[in-house]
C-alpha positions in Angstrom: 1.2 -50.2 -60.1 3.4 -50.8 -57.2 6.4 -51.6 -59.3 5.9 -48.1 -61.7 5.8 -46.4 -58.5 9.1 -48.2 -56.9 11.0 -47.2 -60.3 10.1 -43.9 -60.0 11.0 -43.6 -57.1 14.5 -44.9 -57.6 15.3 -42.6 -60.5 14.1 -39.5 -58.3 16.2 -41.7 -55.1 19.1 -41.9 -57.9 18.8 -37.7 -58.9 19.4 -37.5 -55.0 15.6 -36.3 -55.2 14.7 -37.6 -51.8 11.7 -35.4 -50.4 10.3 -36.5 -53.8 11.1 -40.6 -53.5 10.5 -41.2 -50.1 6.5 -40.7 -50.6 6.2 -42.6 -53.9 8.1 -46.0 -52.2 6.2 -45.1 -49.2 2.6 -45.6 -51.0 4.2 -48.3 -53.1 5.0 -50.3 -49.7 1.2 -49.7 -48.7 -0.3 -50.7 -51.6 2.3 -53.5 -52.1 1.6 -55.0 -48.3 -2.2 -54.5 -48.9 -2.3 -56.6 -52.3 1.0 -58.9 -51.7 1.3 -59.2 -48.2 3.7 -58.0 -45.9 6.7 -60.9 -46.8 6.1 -61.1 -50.1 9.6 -60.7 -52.2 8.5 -57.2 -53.7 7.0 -55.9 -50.7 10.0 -56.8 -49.0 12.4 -54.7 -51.5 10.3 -52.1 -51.7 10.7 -51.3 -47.9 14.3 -52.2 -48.5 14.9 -49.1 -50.9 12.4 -47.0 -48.6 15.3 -48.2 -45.7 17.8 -47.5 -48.0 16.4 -43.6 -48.7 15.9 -42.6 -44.6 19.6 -44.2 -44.1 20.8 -41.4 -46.7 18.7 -38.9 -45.6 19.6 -39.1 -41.8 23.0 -41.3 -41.5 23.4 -41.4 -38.2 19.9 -42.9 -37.3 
C-alpha cells in the first residue's frame, strides 16, 4: 500500500502536481512509520521524497 501510494505520488510530484503529491507521500510516511517503523529503508525514502516536494514548493525554507 505504502509503496502504490509513494509512486503515485511521484508521477503527480513529476507532472509538478504538488498540492496533489504532498498528501499521498504524507499518508504513505504514516502508514509506512506505523507498520515499518520510523528507520526502516522505505520509511526513510518516503520522507525523503516528501523533503524533496516542500524544498520545491517553498525553496528558500
Amino acid at each position: 500500500m505504502t509503496e502504490n501510494l509513494n509512486n503515485l505520488a511521484k508521477l503527480y510530484h513529476s507532472q509538478g502536481r504538488y498540492a496533489e503529491a504532498e498528501p499521498l507521500y504524507q499518508q504513505a510516511l504514516d502508514i509506512a512509520e506505523q507498520a515499518l517503523g520510523e528507520n526502516h529503508p522505505a520509511t526513510v525514502k518516503i520522507r525523503e521524497n516528501l523533503q524533496t516536494l516542500r524544498q520545491q514548493q517553498h525553496p528558500s525554507s
